[in-house]
MARVO-196561 format. One record per residue (C-alpha): x, y, z; residue in one letter. Coordinates in steps of 0.2 Angstrom, whole numbers, plus 5000, padded with zeros to 4 digits. Example, Ala and Ser with C-alpha at 12.3 -4.5 7.8 and 13.67 -1.06 7.14 Angstrom:
2
506249785039a/506849955036s/
END
This chain:
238
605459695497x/606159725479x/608059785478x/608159965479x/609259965461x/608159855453x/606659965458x/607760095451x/607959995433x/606259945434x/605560125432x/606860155418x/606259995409x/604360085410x/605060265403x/606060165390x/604360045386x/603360195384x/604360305374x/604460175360x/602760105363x/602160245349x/602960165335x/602059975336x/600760005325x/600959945305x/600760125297x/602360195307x/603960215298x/605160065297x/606460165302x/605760215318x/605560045320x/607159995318x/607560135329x/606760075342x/607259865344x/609159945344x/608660045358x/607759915368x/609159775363x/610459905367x/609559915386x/609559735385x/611259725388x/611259835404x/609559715410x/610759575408x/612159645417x/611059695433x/610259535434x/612159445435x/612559555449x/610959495456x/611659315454x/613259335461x/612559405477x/611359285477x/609859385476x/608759265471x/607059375470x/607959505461x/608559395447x/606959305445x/606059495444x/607459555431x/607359365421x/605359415421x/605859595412x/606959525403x/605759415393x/604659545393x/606159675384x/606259525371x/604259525369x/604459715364x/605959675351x/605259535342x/603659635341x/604759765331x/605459645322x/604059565315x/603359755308x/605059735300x/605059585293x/603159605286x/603659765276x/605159685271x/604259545264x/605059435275x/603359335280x/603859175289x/605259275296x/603859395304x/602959235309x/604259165319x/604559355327x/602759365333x/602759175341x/604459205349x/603659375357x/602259255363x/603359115368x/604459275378x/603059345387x/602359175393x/604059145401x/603859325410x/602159265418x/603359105423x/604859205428x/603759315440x/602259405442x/603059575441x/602259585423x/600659605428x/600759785435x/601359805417x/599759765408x/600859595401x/598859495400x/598259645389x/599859625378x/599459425378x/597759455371x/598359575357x/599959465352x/598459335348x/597459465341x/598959495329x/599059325324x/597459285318x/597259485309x/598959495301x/599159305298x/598059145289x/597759005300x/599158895300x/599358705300x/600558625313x/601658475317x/601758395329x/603258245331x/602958095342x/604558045347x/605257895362x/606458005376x/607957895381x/608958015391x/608858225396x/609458325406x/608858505418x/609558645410x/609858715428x/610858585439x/611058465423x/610958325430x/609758185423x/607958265422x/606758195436x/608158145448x/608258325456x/607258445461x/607058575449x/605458575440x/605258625420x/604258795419x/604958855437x/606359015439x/607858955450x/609059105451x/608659205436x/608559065425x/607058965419x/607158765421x/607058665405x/607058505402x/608358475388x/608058315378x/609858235373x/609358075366x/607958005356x/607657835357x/606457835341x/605257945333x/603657865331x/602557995320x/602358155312x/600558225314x/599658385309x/598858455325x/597758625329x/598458655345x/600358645346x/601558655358x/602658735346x/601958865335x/603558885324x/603158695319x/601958715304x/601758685283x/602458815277x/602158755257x/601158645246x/601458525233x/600158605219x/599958575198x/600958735197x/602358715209x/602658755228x/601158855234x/601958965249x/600458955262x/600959125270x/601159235254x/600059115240x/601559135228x/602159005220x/603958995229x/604658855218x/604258775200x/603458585202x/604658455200x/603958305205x/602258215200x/602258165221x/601158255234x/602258325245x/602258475260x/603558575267x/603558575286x/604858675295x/605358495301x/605858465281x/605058375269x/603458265270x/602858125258x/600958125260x/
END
């Protein structure tokens, strides 16, 4: 049975959702916009707060169910934020909004099922919707790389040598597997289907300069004779 003051926030999570839900569409006014992430990041903070308390009494349910909203909350922001960034002209920084908001709302699903009395699979389907309408396809990277040593993020303690397993909520917190040393990295290869969507090309070497593959500006004058593409992992000889 869910804690009777979390069952309390939850409701008040809703009425906040709802109230700013009006304003995540593209023709609303930034302003409102901006409005709207301060308030939801403002409630963030009290979200926080509950699930500590829910820690320190060792309410493990309660703090997986409030780590679930809480990736929710930060699906709604970076949603705002990316409507912001795109009318600021901010393109690979409304890019990085939207996949955060994705990468947030899988983590709810992980945290606990909670979200799916909160329409979170309908919201799934229109963050991708979003992606393909509002962006052109991208071109990620993927690096191959040799693990010599890592570490869980929850106990940490040397990754496979406990018994927390990557993916799974202990206590309001999602395990990770934190990588602290890499022996070698083998490659650099262009993949279609990413684990990370915020690895990508984000420009290309052309006669006139830097073609920016989000806007199709030129973002920077030629320099070099060399074919060349910008990855958010740096620069690529090709």
């Amino acid at each position: 049975m869910m804690n009777n003051e979390v069952s309390k926030f939850l409701e008040k999570l809703k009425e906040i959702i709802d109230r700013n839900r009006k304003f995540l569409y593209y023709t609303r006014g930034v302003k409102f916009q901006k409005d709207s992430a301060i308030e939801l990041e403002t409630f963030m903070k009290k979200l926080v707060k509950l699930k500590e308390k829910m820690i320190r009494i060792k309410d493990e349910e309660s703090a997986n169910i409030l780590l679930s909203l809480e990736n929710l909350l930060t699906t709604y922001i970076n949603e705002f934020k990316m409507l912001i960034f795109l009318k600021e002209n901010e393109m690979h920084k409304a890019w990085e909004s939207l996949i955060k908001a994705q990468n947030s709302l899988r983590n709810a699903f992980q945290a606990n099922d909670i979200v799916l009395n909160l329409n979170a699979k309908n919201y799934l389907q229109k963050l991708g919707v979003i992606e393909k309408l509002f962006f052109p396809p991208q071109t990620f990277v993927s690096i191959g790389a040799t693990v010599e040593n890592s570490k869980c993020s929850i106990c940490n303690e040397e990754y496979g040598k406990c018994n927390h397993v990557k993916g799974k909520p202990y206590m309001g917190k999602l395990c990770c597997r934190i990588i602290t040393k890499i022996k070698d990295t083998k490659e650099v290869s262009l993949v279609d289907s990413p684990g990370n969507k915020l690895c990508r090309v984000t420009s290309l070497l052309e006669k006139e300069g830097w073609r920016d593959l989000l806007t199709w500006r030129i973002a920077q004058k030629k320099t070099t004779s060399r074919k060349k593409i910008h990855t958010r992992q740096g620069m690529h000889t090709i």
